[in-house]
C-alpha positions in Angstrom: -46.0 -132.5 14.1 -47.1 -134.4 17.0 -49.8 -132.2 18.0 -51.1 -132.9 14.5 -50.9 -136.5 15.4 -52.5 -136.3 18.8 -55.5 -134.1 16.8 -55.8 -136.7 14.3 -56.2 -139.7 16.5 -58.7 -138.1 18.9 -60.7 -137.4 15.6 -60.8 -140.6 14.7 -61.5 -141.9 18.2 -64.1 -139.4 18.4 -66.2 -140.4 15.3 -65.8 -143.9 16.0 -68.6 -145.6 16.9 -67.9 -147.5 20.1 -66.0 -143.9 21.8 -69.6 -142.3 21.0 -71.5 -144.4 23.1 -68.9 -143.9 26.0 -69.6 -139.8 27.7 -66.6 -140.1 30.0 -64.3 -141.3 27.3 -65.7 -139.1 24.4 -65.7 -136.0 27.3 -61.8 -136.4 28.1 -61.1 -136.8 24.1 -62.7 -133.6 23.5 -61.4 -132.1 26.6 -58.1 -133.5 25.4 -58.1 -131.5 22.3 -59.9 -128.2 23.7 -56.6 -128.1 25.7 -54.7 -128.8 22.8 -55.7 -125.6 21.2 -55.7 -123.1 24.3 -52.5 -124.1 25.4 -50.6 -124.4 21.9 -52.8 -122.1 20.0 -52.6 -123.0 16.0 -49.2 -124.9 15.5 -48.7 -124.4 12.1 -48.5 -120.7 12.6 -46.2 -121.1 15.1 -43.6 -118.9 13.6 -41.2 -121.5 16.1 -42.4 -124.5 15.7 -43.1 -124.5 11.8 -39.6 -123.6 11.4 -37.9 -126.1 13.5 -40.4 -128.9 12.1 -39.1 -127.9 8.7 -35.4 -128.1 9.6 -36.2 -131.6 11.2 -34.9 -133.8 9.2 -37.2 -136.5 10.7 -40.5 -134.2 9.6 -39.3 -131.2 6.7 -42.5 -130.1 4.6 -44.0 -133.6 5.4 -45.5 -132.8 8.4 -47.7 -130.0 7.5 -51.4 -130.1 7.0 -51.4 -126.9 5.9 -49.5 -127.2 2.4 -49.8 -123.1 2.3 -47.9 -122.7 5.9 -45.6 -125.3 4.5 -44.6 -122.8 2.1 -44.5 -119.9 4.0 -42.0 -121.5 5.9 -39.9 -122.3 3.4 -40.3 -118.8 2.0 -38.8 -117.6 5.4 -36.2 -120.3 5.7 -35.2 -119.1 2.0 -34.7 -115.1 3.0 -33.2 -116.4 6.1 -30.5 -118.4 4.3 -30.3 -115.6 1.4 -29.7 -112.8 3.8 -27.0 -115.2 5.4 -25.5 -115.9 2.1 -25.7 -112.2 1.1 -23.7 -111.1 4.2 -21.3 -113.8 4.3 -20.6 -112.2 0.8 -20.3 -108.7 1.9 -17.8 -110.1 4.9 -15.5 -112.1 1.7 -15.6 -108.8 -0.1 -14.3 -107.0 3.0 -11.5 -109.3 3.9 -10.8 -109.3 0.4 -10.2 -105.7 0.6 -8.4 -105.8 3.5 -6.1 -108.1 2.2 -5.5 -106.5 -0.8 -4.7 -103.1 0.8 -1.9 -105.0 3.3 -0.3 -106.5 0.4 0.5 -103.3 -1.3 2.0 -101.9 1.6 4.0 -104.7 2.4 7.0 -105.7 0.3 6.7 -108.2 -2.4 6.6 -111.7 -1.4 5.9 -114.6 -3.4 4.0 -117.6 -2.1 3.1 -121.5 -3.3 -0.5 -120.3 -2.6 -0.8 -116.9 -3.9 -2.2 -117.6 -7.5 -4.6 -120.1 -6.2 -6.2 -117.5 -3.4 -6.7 -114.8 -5.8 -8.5 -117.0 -8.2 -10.7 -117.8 -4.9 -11.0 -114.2 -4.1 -12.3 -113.6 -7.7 -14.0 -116.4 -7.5 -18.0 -115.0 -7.4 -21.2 -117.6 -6.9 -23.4 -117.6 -9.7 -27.0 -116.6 -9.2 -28.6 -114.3 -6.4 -28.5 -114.8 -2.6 -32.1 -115.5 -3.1 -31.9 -118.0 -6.3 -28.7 -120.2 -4.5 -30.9 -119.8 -1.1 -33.7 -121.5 -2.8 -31.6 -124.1 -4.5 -30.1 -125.1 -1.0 -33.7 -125.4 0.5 -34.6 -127.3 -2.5 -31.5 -129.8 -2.2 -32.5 -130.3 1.7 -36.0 -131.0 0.7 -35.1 -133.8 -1.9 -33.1 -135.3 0.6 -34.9 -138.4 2.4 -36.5 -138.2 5.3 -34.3 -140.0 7.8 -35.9 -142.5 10.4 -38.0 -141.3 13.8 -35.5 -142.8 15.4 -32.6 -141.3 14.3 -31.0 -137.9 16.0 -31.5 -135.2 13.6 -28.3 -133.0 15.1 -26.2 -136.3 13.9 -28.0 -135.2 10.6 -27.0 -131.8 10.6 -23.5 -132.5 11.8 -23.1 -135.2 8.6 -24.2 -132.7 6.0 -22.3 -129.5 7.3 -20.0 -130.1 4.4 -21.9 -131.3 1.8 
């Protein structure tokens, strides 16, 4: 996180020898990151921040101090994606239904892709909501890190399929 960054270096510039000797300079350093803290507070339990730092795919886990808010976030990230998964689940079972019930009624009708879209229907993921939610965070995390330079939204748009 760049606050982390901005911290860092006025910690170094504050123990460094030649800073010490300067008051004004060593004043506006620790003035610097006094105002650091009362106007952002503790980033890394920024419930906000943390979790768009970890889906920046220029920063994920990497950027954490903290390794145990690093992993409180990707607990939350992981029930996040599981509750998606789980009700994206419950919607296929529903249109399933649907489906199924406006077939019998209708007259019989035979179709190219009728044996493939029940075997899709039937098809069930293996594993939990939880266990695949993990396995997705997991996947994004082995992923490298791309560049500083680089637009992380042209990251997300490349791996929407994937």
């Amino acid at each position: 996180m760049i606050v982390n960054g901005l911290n860092d270096v006025c910690s170094k510039l504050l123990n460094s020898t030649d800073i010490l000797q300067d008051n004004i300079l060593k004043n506006t350093i620790q003035k610097l990151q006094q105002s650091l803290l009362n106007r952002l507070g503790d980033v890394e339990n920024n419930n906000i921040l943390v979790k768009t730092t970890f889906l920046d795919s220029r920063f994920k886990n990497v950027a954490f101090k903290n390794k145990i808010a690093a992993e409180n976030v990707k607990r939350q990230l992981t029930n996040l994606v599981a509750n998606m998964l789980h009700s994206t689940g419950d919607q296929l079972l529903i249109n399933s239904q649907a489906t199924a019930s406006e077939s019998d009624t209708q007259e019989l009708k035979f179709s190219f892709g009728d044996s493939f879209y029940q075997k899709v229907s039937d098809h069930k993921p293996k594993g939990t909501a939880i266990s695949r939610a993990l396995l997705e965070i997991n996947r994004y995390l082995e992923e490298g890190i791309i560049s500083r330079k680089s637009d992380p939204l042209l990251w997300w748009r490349s791996q929407k399929y994937n």
